[in-house]
DRENKOL-435860 format. One line per 8 residues: their letters; for each residue x, y, z of N, C-alpha, C. Coordinates in nm, 4 decimals, padded with zeros to 6 digits. Layout:
BEGIN
a) X Y Z X Y Z X Y Z ~ ...
//
This chain:
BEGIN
xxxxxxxx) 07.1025 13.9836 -18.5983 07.2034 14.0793 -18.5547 07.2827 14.0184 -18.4398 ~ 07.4191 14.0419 -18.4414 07.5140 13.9518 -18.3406 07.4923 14.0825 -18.2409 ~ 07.5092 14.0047 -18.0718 07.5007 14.0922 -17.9661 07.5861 14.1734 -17.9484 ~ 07.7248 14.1761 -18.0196 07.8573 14.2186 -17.9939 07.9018 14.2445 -18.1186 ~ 07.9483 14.3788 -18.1430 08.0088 14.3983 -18.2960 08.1453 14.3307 -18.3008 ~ 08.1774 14.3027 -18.4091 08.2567 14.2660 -18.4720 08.4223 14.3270 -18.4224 ~ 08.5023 14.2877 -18.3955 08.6227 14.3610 -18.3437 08.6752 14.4587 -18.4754 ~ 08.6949 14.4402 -18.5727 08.7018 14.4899 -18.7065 08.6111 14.6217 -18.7304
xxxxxxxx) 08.4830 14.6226 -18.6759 08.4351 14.7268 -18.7038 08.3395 14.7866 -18.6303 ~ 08.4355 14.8178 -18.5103 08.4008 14.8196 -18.3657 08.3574 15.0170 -18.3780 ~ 08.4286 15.0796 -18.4841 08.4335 15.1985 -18.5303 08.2916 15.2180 -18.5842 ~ 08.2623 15.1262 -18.6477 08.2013 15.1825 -18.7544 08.0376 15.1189 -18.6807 ~ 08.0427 15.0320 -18.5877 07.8987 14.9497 -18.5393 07.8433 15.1083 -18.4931 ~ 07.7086 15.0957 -18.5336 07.6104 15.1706 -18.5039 07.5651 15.1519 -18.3335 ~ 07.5620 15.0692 -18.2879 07.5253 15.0026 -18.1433 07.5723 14.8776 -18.1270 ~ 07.6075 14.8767 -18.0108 07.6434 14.7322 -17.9608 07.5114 14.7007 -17.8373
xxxxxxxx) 07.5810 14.6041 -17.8076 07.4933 14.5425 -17.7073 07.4384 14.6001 -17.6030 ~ 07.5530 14.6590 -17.5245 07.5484 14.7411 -17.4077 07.4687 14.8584 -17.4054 ~ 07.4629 14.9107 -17.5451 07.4292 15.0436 -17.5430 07.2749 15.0032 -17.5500 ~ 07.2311 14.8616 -17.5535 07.0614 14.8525 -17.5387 07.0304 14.8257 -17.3946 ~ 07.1164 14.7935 -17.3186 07.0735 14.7305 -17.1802 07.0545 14.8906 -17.0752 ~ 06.9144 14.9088 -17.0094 06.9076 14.9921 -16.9314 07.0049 15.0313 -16.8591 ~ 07.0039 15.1589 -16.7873 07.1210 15.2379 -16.6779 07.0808 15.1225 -16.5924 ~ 06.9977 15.0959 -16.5458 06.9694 15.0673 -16.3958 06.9772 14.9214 -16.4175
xxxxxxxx) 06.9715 14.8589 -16.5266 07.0028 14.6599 -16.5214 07.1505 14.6611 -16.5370 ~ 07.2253 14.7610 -16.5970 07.3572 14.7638 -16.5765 07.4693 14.7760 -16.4990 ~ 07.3714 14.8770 -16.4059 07.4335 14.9016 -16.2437 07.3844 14.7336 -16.1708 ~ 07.2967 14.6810 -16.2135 07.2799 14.5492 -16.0985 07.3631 14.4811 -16.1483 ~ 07.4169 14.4739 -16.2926 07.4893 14.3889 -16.3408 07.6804 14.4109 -16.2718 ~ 07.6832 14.5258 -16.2482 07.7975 14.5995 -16.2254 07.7950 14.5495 -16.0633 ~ 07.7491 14.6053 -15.9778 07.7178 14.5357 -15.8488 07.7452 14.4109 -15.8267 ~ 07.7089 14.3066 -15.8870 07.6510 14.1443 -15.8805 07.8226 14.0924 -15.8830
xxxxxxxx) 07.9064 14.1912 -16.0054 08.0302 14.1438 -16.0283 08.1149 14.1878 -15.9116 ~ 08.0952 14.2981 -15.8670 08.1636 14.3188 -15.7523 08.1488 14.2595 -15.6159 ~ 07.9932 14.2461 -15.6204 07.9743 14.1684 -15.4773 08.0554 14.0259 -15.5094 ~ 08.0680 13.9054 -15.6191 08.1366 13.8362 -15.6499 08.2389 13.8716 -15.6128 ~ 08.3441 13.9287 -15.6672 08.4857 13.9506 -15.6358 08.5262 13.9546 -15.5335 ~ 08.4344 14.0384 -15.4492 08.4702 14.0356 -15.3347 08.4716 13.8817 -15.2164 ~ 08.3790 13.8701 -15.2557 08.3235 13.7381 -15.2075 08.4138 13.6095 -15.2201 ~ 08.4647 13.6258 -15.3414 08.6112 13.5251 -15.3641 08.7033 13.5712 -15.3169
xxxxxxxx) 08.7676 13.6710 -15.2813 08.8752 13.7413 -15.2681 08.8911 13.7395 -15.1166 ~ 08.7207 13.7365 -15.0439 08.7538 13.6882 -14.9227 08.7667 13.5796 -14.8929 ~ 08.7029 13.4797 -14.9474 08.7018 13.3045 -14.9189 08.8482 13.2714 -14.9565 ~ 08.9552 13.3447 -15.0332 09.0679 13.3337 -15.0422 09.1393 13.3548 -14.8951 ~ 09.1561 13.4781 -14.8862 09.2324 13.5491 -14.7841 09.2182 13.4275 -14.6570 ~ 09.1286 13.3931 -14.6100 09.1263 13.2960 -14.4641 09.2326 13.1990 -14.4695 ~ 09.2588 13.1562 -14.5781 09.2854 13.0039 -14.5754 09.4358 13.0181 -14.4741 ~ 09.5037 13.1248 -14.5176 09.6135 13.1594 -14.4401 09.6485 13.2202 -14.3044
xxxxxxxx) 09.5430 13.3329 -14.3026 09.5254 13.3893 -14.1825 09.3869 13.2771 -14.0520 ~ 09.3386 13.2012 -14.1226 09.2341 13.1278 -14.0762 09.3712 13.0311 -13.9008 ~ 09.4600 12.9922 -14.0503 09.5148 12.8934 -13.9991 09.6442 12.9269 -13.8409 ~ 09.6939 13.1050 -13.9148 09.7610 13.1829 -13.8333 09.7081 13.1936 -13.6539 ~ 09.5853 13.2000 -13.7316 09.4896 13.2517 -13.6052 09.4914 13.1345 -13.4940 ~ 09.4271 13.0162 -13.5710 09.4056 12.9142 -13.4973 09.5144 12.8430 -13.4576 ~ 09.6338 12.8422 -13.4974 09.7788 12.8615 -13.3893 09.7823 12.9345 -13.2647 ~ 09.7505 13.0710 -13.3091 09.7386 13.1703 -13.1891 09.6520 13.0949 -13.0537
xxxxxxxx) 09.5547 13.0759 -13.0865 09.4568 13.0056 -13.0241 09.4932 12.9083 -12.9294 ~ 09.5513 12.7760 -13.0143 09.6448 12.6678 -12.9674 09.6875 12.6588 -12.8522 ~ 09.8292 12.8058 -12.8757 09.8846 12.8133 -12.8135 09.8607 12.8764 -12.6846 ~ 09.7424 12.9583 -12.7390 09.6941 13.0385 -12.5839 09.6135 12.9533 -12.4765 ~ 09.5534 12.8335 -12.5513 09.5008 12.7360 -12.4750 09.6158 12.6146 -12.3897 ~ 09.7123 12.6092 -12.4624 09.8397 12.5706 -12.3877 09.9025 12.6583 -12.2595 ~ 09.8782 12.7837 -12.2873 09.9029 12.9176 -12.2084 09.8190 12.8722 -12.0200 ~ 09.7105 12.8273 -12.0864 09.5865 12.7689 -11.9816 09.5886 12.7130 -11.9286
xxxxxxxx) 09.5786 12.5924 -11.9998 09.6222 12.4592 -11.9744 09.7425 12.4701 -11.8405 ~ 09.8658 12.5377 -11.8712 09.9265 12.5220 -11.7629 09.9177 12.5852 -11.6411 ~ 09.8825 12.6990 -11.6500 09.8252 12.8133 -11.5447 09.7002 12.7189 -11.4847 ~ 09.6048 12.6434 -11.5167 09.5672 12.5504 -11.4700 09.3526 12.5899 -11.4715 ~ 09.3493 12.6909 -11.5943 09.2719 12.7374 -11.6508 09.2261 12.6103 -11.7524 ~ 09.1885 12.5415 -11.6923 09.1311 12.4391 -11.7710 08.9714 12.4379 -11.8667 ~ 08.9223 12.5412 -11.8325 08.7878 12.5939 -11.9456 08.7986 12.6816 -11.9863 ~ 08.8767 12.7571 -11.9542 09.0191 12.8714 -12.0522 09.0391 12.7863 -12.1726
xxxxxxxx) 09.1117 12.7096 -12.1388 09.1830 12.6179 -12.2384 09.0829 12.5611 -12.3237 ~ 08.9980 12.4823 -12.2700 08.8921 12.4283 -12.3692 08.8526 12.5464 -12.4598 ~ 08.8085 12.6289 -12.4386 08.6978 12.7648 -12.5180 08.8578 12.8063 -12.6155 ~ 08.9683 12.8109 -12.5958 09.0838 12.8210 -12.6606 09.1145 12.7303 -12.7993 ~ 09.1187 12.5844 -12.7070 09.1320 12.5244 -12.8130 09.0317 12.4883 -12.9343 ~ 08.9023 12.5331 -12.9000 08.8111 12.5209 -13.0074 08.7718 12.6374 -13.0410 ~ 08.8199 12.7529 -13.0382 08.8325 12.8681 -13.1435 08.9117 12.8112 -13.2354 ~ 09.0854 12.7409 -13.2550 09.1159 12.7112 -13.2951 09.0897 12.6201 -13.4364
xxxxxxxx) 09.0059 12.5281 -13.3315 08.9367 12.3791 -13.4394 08.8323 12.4181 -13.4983 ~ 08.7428 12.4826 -13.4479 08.6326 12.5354 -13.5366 08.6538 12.5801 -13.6459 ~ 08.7205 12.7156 -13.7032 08.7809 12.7138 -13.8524 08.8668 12.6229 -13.9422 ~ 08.9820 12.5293 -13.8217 09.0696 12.4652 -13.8871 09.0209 12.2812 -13.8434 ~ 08.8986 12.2536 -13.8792 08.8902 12.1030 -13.8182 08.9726 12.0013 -13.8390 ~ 09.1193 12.0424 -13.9603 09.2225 11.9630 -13.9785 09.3422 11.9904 -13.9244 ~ 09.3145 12.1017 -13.7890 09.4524 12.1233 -13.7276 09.4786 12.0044 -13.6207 ~ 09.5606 11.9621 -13.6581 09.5675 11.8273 -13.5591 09.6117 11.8833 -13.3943
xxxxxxxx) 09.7083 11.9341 -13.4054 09.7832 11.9673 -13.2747 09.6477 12.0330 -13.2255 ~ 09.5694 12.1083 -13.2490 09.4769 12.1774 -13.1607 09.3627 12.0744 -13.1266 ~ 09.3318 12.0060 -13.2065 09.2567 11.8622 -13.1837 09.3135 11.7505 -13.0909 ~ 09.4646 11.7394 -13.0486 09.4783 11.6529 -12.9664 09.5010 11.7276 -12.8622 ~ 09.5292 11.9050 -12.8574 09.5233 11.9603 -12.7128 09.3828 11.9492 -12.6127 ~ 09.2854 11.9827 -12.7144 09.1624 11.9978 -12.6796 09.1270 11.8231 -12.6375 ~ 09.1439 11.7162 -12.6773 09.1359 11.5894 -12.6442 09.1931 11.5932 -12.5704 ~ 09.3194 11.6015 -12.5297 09.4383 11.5578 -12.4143 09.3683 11.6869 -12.2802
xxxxxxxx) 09.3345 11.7956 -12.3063 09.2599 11.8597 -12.1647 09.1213 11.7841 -12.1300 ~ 09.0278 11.7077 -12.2224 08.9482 11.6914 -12.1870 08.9735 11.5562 -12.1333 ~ 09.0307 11.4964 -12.1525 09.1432 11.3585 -12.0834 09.1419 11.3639 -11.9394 ~ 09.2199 11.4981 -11.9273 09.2608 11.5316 -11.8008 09.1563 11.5566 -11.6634 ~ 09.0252 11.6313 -11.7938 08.8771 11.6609 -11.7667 08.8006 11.5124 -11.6655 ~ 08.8388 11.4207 -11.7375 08.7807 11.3017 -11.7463 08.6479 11.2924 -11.8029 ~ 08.6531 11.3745 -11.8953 08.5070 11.3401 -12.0196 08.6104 11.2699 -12.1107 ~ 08.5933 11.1488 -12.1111 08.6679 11.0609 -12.2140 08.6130 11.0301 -12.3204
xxxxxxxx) 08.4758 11.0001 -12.3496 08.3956 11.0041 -12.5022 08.4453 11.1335 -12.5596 ~ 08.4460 11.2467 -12.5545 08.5023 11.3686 -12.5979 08.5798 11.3677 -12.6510 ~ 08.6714 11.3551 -12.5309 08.8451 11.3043 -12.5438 08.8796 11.2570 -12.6512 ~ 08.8182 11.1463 -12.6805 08.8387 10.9831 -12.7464 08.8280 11.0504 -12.9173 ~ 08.6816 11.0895 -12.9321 08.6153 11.1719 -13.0410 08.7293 11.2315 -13.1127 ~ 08.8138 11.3351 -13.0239 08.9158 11.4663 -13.0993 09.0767 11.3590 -13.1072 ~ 09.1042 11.3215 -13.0266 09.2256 11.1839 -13.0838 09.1814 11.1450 -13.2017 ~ 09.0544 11.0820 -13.2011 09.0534 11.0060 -13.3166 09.0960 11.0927 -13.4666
xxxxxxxx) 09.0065 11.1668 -13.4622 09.0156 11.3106 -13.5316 09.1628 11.3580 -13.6281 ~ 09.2139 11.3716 -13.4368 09.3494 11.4442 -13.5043 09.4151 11.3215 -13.5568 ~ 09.4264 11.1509 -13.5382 09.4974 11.0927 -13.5946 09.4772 11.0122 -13.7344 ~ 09.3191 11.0753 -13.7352 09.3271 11.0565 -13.9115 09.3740 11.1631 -13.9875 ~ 09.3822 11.2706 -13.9311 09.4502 11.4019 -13.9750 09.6389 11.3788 -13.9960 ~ 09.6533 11.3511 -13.9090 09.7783 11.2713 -13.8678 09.8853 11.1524 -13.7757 ~ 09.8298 11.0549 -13.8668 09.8460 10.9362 -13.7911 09.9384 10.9175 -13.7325 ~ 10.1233 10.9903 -13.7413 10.1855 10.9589 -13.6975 10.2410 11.0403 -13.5288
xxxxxxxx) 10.0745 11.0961 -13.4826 10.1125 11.1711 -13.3896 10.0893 11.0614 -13.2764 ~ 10.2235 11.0736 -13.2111 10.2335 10.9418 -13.0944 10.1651 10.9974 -12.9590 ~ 10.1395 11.1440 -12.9288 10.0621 11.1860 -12.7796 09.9573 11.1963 -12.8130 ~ 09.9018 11.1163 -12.9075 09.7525 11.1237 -12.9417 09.6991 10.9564 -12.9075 ~ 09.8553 10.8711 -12.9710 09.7915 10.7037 -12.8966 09.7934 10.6994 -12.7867 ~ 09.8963 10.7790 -12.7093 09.9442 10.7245 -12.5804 09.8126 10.7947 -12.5040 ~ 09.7697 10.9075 -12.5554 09.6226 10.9414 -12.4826 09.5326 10.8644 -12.4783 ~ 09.4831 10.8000 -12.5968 09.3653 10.6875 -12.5764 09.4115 10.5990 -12.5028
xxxxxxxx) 09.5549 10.5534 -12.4920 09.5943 10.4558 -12.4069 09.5636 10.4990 -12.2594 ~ 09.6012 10.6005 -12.2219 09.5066 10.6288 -12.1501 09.3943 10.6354 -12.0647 ~ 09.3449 10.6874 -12.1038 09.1689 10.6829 -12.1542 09.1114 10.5069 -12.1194 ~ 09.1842 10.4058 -12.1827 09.1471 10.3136 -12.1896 09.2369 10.2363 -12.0273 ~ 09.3502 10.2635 -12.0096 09.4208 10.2643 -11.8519 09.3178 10.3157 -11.7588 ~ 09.2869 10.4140 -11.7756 09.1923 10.4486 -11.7123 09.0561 10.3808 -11.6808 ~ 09.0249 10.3496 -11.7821 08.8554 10.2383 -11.8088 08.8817 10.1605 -11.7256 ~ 09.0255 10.0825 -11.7252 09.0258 09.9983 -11.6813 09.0769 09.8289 -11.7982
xxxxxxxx) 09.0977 09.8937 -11.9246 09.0648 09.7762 -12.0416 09.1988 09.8029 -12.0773 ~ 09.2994 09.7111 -12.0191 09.4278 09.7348 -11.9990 09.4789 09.6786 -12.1586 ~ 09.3807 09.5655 -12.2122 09.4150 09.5431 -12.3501 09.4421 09.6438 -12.4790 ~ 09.2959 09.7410 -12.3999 09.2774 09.8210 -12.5515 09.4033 09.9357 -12.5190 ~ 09.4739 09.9665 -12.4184 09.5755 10.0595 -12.3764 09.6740 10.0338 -12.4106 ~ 09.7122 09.9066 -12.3470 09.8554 09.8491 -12.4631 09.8097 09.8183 -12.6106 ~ 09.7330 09.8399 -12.6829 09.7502 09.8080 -12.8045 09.7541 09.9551 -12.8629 ~ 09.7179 10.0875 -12.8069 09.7863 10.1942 -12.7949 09.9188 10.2271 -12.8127
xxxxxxxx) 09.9277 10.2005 -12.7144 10.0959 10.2231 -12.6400 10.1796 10.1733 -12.7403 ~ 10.1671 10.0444 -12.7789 10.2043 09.9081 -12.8632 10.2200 09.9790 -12.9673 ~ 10.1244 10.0529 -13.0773 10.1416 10.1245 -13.1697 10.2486 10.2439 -13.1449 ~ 10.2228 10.3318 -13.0510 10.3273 10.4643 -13.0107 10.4182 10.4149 -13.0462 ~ 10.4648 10.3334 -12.9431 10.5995 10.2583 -12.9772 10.6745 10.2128 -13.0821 ~ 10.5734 10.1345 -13.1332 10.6310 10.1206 -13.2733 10.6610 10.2687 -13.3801 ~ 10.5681 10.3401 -13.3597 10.6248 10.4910 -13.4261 10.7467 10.5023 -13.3742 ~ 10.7665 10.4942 -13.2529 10.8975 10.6093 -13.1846 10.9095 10.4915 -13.0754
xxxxxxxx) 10.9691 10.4046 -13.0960 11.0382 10.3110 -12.9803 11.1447 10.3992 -12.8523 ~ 11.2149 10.5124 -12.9368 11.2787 10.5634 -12.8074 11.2293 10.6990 -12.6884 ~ 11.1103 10.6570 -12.7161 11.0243 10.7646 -12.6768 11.0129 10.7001 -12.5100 ~ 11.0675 10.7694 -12.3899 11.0546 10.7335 -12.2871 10.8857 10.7442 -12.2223 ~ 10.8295 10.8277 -12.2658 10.7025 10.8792 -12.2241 10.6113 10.7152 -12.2879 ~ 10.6423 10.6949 -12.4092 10.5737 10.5781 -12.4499 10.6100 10.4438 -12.3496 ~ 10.7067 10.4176 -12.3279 10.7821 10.2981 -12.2602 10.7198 10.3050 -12.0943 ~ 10.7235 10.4614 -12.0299 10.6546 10.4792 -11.8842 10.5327 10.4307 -11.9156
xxxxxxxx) 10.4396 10.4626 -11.9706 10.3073 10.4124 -12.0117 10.2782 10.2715 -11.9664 ~ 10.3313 10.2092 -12.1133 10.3046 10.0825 -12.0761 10.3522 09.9811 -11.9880 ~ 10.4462 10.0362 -11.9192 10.5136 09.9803 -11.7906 10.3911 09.9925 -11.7098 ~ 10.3135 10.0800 -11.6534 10.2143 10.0547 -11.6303 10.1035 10.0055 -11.6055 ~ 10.1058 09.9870 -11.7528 09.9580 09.9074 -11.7752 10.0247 09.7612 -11.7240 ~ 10.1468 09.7327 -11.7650 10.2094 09.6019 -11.7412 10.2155 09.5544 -11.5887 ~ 10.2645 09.6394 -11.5186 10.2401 09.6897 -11.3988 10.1098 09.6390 -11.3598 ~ 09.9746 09.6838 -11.4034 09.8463 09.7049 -11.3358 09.7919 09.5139 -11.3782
xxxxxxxx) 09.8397 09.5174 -11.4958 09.7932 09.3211 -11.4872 09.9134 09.2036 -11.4053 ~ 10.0126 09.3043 -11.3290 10.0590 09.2154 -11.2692 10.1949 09.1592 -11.2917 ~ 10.2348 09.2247 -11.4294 10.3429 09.1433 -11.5332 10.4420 09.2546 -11.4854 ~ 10.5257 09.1946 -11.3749 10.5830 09.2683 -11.3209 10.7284 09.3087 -11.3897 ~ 10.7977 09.1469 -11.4322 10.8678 09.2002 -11.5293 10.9073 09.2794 -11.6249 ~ 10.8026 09.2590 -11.7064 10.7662 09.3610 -11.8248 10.7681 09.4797 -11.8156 ~ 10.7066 09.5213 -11.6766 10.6885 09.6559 -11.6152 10.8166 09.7320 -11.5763 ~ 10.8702 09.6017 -11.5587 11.0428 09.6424 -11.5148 11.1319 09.6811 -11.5953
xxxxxxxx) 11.1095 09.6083 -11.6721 11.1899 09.6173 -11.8066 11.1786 09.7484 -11.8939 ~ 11.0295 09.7848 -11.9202 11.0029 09.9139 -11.9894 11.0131 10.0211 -11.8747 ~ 11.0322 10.0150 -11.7518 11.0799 10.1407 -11.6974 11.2281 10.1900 -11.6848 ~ 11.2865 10.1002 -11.7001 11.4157 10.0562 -11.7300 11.4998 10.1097 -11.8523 ~ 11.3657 10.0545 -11.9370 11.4772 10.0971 -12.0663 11.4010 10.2903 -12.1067 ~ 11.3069 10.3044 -12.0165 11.2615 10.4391 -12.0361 11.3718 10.5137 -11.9884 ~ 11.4417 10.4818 -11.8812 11.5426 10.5165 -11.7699 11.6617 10.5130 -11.8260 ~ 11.6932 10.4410 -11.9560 11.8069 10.4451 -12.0225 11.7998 10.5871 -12.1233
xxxxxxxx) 11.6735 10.5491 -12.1496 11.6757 10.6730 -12.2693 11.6194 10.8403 -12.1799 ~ 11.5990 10.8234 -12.0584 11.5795 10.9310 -12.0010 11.6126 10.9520 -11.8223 ~ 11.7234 10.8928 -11.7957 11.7268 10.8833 -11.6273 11.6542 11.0106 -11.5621 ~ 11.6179 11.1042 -11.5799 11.5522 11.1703 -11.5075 11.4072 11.1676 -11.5452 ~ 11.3239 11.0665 -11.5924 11.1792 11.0605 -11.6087 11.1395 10.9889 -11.4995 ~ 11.0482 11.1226 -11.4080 11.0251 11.1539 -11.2983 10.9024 11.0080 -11.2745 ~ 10.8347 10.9754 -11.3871 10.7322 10.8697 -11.3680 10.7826 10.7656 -11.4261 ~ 10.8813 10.7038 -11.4711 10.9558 10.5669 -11.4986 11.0023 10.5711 -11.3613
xxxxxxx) 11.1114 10.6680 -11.2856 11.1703 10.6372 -11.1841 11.0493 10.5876 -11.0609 ~ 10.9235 10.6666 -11.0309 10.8133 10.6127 -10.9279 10.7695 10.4643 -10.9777 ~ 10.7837 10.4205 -11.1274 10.6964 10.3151 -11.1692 10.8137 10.2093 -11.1565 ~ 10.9367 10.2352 -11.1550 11.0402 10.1147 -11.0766 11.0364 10.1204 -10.9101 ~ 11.0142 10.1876 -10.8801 10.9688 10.2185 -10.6987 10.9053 10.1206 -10.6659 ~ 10.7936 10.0881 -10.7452 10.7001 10.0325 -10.6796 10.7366 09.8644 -10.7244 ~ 10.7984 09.8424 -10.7973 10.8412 09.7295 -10.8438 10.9719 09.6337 -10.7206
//
């Protein structure tokens, strides 16, 4: 006997399938489909509002960040990253405060992060450059910077940088030169103009 009558003689079947399965295995069966549905219907819904949210977040940790709420900001920006671990911008805020932090393994960790997420974000090299200015490993900073640059050569913020580092080994020229031409593409960049001062 087939479990399911026949569409043809759906009239005339004496019993179908259903009509053998208990009240009460039918209600679990009835349940099981709904708890499903639902269950997809929510794993749907986030993907959009997940991402809404963790903007919100972002930005409220930027909100921090400047008010000068700096563990504001942290607990901000990783509401954010926690649902969205491919939001880049909230991954290099949360790196770039902890920068500022001077927990630089951290730091280093969420750059990296956001720039496999998106490699062509240039305040994510110029941070490790950074980071590494900072260390002290003036090589691994310009080869930072070195990259920024090459993304976005007219980026004054990139050019102050490595004037810098150029600056800090001595290469005074060089230092001159990239504050210079930062100064072309931005005469009022407040840290090209101190980093020709000292030159």
């Amino acid at each position: 006997a087939e479990p399911y009558a026949r569409t043809e003689f759906v009239d005339q079947a004496p019993i179908t399938y259903w009509e053998t399965v208990s009240p009460g295995l039918l209600v679990i069966v009835v349940l099981f489909v709904i708890c499903h549905l639902l269950t997809r219907f929510s794993n749907l819904k986030p993907q959009g509002s997940n991402r809404a949210l963790a903007i919100e977040c972002s930005n409220a940790g930027l909100t921090c960040f400047e008010r000068g709420a700096i563990q504001e900001a942290i607990v901000r920006f990783t509401q954010a990253v926690t649902p969205n671990p491919k939001l880049a911008a909230a991954l290099y805020n949360r790196g770039h405060t902890l920068l500022k932090m001077g927990r630089f393994d951290e730091a280093l960790s969420d750059l990296d992060t956001a720039l496999l997420v998106e490699p062509g974000l240039i305040q994510a090299y110029v941070a490790r450059g950074d980071i590494w200015h900072k260390r002290g490993d003036s090589d691994r900073a310009m080869q930072e910077y070195n990259t920024a640059h090459r993304i976005a050569p007219q980026n004054p913020i990139v050019l102050a940088c490595r004037g810098y580092t150029w600056f800090r080994e001595q290469n005074y020229d060089r230092a001159l030169a990239d504050f210079e031409q930062a100064l072309q593409l931005n005469p009022q960049d407040s840290w090209a103009l101190a980093g020709r001062g000292l030159i």
